[in-house]
CHARMM internal coordinates of N, CA and C (Angstrom, degrees):
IC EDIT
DIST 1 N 1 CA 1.4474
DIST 1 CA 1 C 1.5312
ANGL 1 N 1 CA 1 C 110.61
DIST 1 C 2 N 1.1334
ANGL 1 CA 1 C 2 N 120.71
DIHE 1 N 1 CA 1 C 2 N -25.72
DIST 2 N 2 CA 1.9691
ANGL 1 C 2 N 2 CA 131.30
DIHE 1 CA 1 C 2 N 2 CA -170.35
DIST 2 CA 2 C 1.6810
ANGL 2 N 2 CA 2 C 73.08
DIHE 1 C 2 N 2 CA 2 C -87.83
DIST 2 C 3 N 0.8640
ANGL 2 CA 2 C 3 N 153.83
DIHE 2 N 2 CA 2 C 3 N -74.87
DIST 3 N 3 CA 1.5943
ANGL 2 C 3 N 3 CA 138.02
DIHE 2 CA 2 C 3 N 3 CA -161.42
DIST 3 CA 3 C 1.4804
ANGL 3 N 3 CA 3 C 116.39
DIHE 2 C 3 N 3 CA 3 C -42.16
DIST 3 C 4 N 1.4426
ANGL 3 CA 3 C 4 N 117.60
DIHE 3 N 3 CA 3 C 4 N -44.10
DIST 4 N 4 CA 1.3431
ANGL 3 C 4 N 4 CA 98.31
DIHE 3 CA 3 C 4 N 4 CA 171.10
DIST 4 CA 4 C 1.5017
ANGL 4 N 4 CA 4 C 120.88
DIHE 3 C 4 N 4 CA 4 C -123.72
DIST 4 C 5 N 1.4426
ANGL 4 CA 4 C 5 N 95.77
DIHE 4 N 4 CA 4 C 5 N 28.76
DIST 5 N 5 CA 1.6580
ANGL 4 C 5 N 5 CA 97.70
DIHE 4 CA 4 C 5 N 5 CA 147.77
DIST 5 CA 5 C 1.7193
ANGL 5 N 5 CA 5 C 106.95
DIHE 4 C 5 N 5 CA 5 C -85.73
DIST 5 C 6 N 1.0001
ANGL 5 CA 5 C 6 N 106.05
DIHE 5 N 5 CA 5 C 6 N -38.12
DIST 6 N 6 CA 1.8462
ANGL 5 C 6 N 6 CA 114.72
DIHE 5 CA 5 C 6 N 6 CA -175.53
DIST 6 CA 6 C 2.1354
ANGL 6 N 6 CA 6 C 109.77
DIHE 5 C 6 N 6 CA 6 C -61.29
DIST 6 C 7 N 1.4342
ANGL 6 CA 6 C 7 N 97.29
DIHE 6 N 6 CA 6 C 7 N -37.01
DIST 7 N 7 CA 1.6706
ANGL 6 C 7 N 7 CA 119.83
DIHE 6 CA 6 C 7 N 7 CA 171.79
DIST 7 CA 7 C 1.3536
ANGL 7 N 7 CA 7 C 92.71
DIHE 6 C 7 N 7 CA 7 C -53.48
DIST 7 C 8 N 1.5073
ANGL 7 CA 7 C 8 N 102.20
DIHE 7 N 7 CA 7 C 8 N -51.81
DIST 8 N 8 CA 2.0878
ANGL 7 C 8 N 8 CA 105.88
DIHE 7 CA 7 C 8 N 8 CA -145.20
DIST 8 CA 8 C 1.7194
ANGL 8 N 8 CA 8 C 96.32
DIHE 7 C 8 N 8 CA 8 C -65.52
DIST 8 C 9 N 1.5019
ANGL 8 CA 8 C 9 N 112.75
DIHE 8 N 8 CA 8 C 9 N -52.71
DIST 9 N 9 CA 1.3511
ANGL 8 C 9 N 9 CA 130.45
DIHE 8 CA 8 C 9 N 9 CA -164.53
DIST 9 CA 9 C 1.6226
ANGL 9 N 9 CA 9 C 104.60
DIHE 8 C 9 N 9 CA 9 C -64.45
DIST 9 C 10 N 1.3447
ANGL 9 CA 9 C 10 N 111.74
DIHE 9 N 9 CA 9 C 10 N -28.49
DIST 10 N 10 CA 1.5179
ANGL 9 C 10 N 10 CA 123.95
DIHE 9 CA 9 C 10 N 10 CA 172.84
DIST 10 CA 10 C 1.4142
ANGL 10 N 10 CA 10 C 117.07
DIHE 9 C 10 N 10 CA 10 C -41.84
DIST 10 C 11 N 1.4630
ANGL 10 CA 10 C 11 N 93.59
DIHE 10 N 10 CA 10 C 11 N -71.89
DIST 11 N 11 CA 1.9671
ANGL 10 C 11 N 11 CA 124.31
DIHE 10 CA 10 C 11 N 11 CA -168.70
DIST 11 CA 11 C 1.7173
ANGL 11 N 11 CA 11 C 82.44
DIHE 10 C 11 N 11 CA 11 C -71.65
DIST 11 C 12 N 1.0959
ANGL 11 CA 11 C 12 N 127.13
DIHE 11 N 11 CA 11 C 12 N -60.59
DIST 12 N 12 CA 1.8322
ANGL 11 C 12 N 12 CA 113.46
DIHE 11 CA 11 C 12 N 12 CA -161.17
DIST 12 CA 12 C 1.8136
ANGL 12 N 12 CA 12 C 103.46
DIHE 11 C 12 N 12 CA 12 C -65.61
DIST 12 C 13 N 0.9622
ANGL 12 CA 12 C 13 N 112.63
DIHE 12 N 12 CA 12 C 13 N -6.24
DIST 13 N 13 CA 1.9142
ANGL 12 C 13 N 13 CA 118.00
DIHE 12 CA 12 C 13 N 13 CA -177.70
DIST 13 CA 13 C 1.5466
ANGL 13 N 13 CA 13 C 91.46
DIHE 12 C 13 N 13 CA 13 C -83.22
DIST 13 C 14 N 1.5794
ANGL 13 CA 13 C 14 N 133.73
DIHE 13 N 13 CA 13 C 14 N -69.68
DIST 14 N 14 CA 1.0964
ANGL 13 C 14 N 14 CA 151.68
DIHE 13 CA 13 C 14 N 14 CA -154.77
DIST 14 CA 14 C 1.6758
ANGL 14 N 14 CA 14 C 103.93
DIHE 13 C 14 N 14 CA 14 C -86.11
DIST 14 C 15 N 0.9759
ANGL 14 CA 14 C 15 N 127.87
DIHE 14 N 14 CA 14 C 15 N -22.69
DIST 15 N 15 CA 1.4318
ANGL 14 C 15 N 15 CA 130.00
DIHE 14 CA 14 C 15 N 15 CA 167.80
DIST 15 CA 15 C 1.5525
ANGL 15 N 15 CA 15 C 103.94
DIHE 14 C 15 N 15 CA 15 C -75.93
DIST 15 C 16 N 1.5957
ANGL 15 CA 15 C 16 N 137.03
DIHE 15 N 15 CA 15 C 16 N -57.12
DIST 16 N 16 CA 1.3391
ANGL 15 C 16 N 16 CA 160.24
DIHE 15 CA 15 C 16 N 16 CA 151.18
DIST 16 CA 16 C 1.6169
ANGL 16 N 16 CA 16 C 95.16
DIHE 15 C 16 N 16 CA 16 C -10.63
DIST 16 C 17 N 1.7270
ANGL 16 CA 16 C 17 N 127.06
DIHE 16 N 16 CA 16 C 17 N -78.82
DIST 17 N 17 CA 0.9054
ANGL 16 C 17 N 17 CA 127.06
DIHE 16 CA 16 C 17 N 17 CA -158.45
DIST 17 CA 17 C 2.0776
ANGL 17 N 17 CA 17 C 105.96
DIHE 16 C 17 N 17 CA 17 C -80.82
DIST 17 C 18 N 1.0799
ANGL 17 CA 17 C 18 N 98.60
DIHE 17 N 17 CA 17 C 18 N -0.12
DIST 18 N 18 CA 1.3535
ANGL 17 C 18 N 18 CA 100.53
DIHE 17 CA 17 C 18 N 18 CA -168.81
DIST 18 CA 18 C 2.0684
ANGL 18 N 18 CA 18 C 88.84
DIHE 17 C 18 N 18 CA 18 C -95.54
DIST 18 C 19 N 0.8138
ANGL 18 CA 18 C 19 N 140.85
DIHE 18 N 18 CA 18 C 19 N -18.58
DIST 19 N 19 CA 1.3261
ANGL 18 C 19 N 19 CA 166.68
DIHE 18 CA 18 C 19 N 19 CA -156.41
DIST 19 CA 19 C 1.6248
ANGL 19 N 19 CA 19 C 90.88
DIHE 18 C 19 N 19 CA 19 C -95.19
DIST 19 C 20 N 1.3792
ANGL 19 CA 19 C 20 N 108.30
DIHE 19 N 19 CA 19 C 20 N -74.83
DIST 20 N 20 CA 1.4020
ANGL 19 C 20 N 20 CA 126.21
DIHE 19 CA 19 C 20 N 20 CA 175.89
DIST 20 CA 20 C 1.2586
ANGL 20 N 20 CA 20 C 114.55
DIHE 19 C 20 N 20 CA 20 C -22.57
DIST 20 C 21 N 1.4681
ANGL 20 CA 20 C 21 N 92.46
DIHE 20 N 20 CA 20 C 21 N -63.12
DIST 21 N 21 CA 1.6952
ANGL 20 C 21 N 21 CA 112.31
DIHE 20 CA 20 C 21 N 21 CA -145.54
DIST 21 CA 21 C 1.3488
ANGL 21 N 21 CA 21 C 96.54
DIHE 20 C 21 N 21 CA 21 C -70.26
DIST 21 C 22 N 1.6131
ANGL 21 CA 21 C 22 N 110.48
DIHE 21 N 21 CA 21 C 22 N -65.79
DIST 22 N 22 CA 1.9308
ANGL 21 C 22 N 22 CA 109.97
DIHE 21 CA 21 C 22 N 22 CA -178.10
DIST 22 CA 22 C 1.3624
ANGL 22 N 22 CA 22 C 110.20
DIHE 21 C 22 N 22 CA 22 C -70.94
DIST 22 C 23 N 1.3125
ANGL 22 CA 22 C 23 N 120.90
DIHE 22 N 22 CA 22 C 23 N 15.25
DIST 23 N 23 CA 1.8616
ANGL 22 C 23 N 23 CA 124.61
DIHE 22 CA 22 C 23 N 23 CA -169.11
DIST 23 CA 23 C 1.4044
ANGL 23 N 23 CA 23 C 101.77
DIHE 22 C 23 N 23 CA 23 C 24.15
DIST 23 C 24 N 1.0868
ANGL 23 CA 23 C 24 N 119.00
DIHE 23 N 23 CA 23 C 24 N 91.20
DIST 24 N 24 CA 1.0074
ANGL 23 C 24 N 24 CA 158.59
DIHE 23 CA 23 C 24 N 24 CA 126.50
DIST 24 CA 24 C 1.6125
ANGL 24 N 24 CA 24 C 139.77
DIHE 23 C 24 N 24 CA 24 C -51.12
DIST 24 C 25 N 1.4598
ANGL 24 CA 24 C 25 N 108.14
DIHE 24 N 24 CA 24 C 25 N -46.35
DIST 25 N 25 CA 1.3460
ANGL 24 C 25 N 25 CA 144.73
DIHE 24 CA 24 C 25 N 25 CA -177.12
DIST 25 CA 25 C 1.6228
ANGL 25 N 25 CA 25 C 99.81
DIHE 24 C 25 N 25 CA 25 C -49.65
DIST 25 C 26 N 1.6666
ANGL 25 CA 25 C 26 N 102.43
DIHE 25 N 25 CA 25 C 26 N -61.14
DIST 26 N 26 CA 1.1069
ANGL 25 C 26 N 26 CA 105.97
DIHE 25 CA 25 C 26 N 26 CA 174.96
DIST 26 CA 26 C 1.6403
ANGL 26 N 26 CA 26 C 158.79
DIHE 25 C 26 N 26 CA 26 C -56.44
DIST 26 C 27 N 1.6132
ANGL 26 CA 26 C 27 N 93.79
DIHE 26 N 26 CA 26 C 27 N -20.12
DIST 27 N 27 CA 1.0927
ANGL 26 C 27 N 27 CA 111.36
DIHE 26 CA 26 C 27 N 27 CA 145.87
DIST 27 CA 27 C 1.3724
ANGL 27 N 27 CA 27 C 167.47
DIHE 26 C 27 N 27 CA 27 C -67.26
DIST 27 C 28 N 1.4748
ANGL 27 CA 27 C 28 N 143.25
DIHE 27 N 27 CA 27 C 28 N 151.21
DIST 28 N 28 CA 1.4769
ANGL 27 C 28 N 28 CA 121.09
DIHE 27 CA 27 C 28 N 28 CA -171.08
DIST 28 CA 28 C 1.4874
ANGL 28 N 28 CA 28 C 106.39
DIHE 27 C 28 N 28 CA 28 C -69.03
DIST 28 C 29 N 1.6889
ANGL 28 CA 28 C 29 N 126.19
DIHE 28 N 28 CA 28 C 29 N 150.72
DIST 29 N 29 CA 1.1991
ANGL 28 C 29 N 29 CA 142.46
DIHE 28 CA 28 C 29 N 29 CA -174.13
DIST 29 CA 29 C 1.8358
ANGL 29 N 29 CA 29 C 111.32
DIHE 28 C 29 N 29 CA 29 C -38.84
DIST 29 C 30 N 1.6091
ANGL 29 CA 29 C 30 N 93.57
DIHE 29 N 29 CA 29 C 30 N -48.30
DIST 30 N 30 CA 1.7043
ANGL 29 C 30 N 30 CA 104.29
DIHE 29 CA 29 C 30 N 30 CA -170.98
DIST 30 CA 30 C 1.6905
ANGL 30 N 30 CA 30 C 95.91
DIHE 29 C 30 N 30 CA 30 C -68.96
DIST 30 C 31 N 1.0595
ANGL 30 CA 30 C 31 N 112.27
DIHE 30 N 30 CA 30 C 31 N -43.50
DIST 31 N 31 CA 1.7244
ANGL 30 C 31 N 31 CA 96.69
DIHE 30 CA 30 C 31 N 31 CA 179.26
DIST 31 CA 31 C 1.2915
ANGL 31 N 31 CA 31 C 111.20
DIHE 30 C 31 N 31 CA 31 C -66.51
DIST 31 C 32 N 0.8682
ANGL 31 CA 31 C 32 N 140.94
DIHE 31 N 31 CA 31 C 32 N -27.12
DIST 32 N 32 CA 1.4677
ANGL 31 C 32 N 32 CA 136.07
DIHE 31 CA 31 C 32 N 32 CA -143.77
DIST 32 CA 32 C 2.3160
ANGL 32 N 32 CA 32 C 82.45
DIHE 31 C 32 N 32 CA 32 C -91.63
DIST 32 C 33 N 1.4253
ANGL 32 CA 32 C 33 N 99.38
DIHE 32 N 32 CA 32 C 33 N -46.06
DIST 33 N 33 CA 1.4608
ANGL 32 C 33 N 33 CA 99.45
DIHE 32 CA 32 C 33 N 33 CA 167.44
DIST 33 CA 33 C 1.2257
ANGL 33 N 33 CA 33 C 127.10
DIHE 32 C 33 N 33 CA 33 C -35.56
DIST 33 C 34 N 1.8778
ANGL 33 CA 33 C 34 N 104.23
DIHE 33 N 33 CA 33 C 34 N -59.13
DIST 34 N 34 CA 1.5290
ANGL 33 C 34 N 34 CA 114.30
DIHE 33 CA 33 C 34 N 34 CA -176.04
DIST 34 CA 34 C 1.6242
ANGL 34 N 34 CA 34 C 98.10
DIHE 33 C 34 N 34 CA 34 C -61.34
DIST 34 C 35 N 0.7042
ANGL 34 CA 34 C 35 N 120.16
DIHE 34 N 34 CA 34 C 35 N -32.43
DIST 35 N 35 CA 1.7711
ANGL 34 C 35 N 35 CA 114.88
DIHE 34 CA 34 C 35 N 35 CA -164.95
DIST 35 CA 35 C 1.5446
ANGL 35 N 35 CA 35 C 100.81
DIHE 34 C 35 N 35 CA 35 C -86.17
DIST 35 C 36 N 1.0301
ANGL 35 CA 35 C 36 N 138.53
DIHE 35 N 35 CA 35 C 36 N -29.26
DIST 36 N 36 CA 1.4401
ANGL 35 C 36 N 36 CA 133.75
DIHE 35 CA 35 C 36 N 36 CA -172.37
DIST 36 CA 36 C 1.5563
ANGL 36 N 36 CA 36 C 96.49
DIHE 35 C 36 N 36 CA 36 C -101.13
DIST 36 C 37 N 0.8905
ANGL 36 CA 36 C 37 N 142.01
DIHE 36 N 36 CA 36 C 37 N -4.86
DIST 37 N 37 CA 1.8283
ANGL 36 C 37 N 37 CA 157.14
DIHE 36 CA 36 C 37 N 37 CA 111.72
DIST 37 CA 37 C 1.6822
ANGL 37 N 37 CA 37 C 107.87
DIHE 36 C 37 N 37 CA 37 C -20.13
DIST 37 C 38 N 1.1428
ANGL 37 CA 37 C 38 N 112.35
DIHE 37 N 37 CA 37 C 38 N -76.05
DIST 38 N 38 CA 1.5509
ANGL 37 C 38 N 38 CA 122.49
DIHE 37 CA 37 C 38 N 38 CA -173.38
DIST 38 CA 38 C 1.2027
ANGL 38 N 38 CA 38 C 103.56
DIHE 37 C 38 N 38 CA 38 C -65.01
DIST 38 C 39 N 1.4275
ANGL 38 CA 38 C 39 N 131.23
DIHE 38 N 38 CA 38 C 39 N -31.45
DIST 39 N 39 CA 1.4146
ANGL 38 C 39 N 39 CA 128.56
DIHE 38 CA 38 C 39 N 39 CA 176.20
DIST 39 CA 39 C 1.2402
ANGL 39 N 39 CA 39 C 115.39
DIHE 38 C 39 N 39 CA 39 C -81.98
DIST 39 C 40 N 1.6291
ANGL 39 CA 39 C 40 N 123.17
DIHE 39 N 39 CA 39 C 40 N -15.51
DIST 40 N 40 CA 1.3436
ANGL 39 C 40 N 40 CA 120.80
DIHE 39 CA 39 C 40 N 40 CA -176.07
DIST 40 CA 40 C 1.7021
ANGL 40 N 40 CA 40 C 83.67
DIHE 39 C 40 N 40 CA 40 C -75.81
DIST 40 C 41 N 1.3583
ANGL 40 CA 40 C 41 N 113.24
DIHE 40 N 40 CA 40 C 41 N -73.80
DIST 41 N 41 CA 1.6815
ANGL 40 C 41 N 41 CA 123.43
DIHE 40 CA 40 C 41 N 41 CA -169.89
DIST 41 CA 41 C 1.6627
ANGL 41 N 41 CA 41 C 107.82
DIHE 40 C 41 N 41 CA 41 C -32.22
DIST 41 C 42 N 1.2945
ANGL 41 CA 41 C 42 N 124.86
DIHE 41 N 41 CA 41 C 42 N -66.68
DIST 42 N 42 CA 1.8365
ANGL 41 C 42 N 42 CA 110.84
DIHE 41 CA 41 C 42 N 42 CA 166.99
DIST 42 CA 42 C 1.4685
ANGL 42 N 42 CA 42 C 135.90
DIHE 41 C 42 N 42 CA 42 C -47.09
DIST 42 C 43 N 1.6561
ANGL 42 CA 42 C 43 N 108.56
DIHE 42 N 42 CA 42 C 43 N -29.13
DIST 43 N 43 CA 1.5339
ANGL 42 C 43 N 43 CA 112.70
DIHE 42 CA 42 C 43 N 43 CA 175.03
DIST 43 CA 43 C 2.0498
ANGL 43 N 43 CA 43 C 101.76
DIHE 42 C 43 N 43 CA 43 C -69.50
DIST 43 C 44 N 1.3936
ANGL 43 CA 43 C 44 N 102.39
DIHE 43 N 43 CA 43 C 44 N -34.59
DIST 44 N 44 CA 1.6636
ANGL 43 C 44 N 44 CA 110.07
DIHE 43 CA 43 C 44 N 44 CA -155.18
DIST 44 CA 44 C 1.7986
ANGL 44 N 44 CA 44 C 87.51
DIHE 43 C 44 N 44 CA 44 C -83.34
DIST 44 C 45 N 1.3684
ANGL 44 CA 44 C 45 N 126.55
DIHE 44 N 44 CA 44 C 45 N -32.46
DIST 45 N 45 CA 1.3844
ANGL 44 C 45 N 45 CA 122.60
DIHE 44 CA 44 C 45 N 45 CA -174.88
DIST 45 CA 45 C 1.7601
ANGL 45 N 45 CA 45 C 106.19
DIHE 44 C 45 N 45 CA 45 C -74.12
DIST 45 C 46 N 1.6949
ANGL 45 CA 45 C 46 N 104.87
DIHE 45 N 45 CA 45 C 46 N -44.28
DIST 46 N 46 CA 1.5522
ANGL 45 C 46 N 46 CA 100.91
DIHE 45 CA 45 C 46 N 46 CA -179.14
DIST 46 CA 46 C 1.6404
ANGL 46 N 46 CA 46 C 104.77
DIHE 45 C 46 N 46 CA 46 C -74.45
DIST 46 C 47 N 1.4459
ANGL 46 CA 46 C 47 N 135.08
DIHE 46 N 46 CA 46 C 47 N -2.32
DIST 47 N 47 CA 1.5527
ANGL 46 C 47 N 47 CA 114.25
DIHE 46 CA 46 C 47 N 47 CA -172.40
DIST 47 CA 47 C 1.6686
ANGL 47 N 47 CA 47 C 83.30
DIHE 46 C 47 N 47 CA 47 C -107.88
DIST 47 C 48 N 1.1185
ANGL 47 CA 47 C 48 N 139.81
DIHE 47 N 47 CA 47 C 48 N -33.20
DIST 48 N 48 CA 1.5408
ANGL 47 C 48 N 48 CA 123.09
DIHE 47 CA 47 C 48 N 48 CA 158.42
DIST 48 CA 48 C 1.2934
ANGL 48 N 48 CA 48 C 105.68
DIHE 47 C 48 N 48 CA 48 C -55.01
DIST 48 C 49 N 1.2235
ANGL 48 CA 48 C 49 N 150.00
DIHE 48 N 48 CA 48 C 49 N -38.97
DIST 49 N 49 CA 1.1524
ANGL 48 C 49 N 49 CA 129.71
DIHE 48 CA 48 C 49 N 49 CA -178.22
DIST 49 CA 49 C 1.5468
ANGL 49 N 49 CA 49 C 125.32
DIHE 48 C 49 N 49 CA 49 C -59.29
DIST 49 C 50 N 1.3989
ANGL 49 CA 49 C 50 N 104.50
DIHE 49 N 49 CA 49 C 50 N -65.13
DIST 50 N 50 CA 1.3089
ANGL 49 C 50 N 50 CA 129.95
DIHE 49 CA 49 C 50 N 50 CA 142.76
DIST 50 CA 50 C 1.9416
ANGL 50 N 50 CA 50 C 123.64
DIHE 49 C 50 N 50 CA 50 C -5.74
DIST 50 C 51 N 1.2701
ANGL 50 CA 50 C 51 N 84.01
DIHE 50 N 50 CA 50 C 51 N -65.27
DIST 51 N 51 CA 1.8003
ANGL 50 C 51 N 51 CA 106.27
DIHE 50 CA 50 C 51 N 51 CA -173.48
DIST 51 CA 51 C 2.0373
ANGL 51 N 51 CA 51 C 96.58
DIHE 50 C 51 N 51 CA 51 C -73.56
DIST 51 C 52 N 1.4525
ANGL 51 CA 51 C 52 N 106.69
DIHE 51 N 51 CA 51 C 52 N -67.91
DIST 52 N 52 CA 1.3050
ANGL 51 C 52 N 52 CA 98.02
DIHE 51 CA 51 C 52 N 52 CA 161.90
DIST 52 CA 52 C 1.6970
ANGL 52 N 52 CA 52 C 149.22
DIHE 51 C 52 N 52 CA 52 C -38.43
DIST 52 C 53 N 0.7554
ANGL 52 CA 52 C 53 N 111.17
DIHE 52 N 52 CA 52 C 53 N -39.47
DIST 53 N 53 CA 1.5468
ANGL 52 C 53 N 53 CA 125.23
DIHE 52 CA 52 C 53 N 53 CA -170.07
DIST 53 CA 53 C 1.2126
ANGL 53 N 53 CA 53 C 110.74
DIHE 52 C 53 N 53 CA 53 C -133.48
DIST 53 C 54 N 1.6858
ANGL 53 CA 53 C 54 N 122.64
DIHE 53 N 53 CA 53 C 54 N -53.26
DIST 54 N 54 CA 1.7032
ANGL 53 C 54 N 54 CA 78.09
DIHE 53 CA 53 C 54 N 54 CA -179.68
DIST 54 CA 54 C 1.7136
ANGL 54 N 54 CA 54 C 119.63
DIHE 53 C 54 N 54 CA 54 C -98.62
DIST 54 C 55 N 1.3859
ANGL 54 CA 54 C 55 N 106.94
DIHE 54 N 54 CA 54 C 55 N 8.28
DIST 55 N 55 CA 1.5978
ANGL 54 C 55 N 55 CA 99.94
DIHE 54 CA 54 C 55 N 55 CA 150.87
DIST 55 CA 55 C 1.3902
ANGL 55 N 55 CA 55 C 119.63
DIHE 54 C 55 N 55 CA 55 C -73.67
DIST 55 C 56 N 1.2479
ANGL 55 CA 55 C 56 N 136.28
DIHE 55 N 55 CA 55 C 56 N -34.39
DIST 56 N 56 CA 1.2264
ANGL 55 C 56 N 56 CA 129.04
DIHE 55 CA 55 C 56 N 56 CA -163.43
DIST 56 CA 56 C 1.2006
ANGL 56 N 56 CA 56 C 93.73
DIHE 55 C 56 N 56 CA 56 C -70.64
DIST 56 C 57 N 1.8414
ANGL 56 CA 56 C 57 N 123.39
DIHE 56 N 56 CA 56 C 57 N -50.03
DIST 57 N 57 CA 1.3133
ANGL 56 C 57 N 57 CA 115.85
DIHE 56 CA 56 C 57 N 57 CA 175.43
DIST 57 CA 57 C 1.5553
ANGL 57 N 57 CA 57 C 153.35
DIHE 56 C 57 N 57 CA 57 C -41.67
DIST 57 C 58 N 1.5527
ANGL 57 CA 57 C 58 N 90.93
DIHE 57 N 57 CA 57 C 58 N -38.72
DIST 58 N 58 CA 1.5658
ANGL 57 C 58 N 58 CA 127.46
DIHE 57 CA 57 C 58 N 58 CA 167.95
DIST 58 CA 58 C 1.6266
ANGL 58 N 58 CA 58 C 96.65
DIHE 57 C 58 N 58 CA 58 C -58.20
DIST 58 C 59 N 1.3929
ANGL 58 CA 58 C 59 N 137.09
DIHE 58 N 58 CA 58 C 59 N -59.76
DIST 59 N 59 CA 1.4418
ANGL 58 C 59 N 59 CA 137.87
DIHE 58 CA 58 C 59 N 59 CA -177.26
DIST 59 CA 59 C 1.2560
ANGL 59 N 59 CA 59 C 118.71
DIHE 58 C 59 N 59 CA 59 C -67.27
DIST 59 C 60 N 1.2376
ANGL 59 CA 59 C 60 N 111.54
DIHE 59 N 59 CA 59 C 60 N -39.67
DIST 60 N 60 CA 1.5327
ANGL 59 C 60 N 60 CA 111.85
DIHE 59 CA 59 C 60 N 60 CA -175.04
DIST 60 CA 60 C 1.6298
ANGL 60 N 60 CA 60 C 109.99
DIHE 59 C 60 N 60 CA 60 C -76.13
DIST 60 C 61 N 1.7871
ANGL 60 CA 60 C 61 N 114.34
DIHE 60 N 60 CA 60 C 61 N 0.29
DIST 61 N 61 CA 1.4256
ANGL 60 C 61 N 61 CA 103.88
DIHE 60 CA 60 C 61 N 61 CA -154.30
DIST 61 CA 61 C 1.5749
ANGL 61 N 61 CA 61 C 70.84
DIHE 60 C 61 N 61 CA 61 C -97.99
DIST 61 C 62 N 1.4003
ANGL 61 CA 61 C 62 N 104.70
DIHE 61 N 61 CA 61 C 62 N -35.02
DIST 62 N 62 CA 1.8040
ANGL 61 C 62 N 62 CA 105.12
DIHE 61 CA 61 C 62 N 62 CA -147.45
DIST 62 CA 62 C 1.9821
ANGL 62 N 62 CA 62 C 90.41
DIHE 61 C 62 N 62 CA 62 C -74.73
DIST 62 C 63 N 1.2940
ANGL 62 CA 62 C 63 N 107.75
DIHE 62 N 62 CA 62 C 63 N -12.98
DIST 63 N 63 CA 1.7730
ANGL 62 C 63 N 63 CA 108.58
DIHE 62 CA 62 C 63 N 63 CA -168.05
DIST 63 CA 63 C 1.6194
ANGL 63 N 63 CA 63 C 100.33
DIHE 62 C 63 N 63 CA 63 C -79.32
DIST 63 C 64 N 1.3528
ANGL 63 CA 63 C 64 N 111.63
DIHE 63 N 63 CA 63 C 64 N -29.72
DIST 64 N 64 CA 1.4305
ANGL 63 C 64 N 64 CA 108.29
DIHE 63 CA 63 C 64 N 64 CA -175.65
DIST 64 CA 64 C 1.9397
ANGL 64 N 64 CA 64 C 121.90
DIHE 63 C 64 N 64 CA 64 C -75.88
DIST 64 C 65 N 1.3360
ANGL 64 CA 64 C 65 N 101.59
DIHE 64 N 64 CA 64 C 65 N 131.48
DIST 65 N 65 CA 0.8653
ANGL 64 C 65 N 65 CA 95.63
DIHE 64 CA 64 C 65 N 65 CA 178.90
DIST 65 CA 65 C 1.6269
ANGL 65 N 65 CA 65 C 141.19
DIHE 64 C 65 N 65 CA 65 C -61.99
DIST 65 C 66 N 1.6462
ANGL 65 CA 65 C 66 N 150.27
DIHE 65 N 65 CA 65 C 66 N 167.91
DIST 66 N 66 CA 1.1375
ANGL 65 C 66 N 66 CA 150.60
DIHE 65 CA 65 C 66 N 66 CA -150.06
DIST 66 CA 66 C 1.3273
ANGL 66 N 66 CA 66 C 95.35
DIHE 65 C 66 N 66 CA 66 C -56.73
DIST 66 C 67 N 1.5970
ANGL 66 CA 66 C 67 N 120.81
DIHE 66 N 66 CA 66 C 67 N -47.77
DIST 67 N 67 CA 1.4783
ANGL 66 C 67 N 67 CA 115.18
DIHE 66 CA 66 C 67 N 67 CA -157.32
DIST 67 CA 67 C 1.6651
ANGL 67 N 67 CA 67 C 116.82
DIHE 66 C 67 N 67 CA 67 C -84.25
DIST 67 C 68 N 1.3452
ANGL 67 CA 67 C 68 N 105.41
DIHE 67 N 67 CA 67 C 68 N -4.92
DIST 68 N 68 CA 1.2236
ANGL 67 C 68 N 68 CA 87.58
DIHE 67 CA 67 C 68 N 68 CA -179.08
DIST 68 CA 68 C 1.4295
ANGL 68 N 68 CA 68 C 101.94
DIHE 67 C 68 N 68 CA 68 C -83.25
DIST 68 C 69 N 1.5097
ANGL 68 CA 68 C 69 N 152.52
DIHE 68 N 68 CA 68 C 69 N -48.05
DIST 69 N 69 CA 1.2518
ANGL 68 C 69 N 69 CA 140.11
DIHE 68 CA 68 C 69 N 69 CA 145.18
DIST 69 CA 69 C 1.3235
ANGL 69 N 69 CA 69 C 107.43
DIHE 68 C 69 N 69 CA 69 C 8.01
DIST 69 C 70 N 1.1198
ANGL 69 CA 69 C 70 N 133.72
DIHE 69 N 69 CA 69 C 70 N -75.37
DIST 70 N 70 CA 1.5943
ANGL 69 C 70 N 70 CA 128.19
DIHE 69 CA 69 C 70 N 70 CA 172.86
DIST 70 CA 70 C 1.0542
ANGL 70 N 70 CA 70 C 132.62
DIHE 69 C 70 N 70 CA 70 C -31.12
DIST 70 C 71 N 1.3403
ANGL 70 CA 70 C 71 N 112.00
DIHE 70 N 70 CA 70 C 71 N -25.95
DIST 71 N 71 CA 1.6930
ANGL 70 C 71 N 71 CA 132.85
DIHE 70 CA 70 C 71 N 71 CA -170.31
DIST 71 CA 71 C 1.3496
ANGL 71 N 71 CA 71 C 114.78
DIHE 70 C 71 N 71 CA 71 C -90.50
DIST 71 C 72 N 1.5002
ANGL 71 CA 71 C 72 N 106.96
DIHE 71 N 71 CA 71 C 72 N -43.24
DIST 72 N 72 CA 1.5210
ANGL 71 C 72 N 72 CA 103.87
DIHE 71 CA 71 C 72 N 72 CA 161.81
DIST 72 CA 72 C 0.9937
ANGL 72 N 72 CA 72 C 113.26
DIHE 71 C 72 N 72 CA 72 C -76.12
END
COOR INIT
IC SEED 1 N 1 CA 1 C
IC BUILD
């Protein structure tokens, strides 16, 4: 039970300063929603981005063979 009271007090310390930091704190509850909303939608647009393009890129560079390097 001291393990995840010590867990609980962890995440509410680091959630607190994360509050802090973008002041956050200060705001009404429903905004603080819309905004942790908009942050879900930019993290989920940059790891599609991410996942899209520059993995495909990373493979297709490593798929090509020696000579095309030459070509550029």
């Amino acid at each position: 039970m001291d393990l995840v009271k010590s867990a609980r007090e962890f995440i509410s310390h680091w959630y607190l300063r994360y509050l802090v930091s973008i002041e956050l704190y200060m705001v009404e509850p429903w905004e603080r929603v819309v905004i942790h909303v908009i942050f879900a939608i930019f993290f989920g647009l940059f790891w599609y981005f991410n996942y899209s393009v520059i993995v495909y890129s990373i493979a297709h560079i490593r798929d090509c063979p020696s000579r095309a390097y030459e070509m550029l």
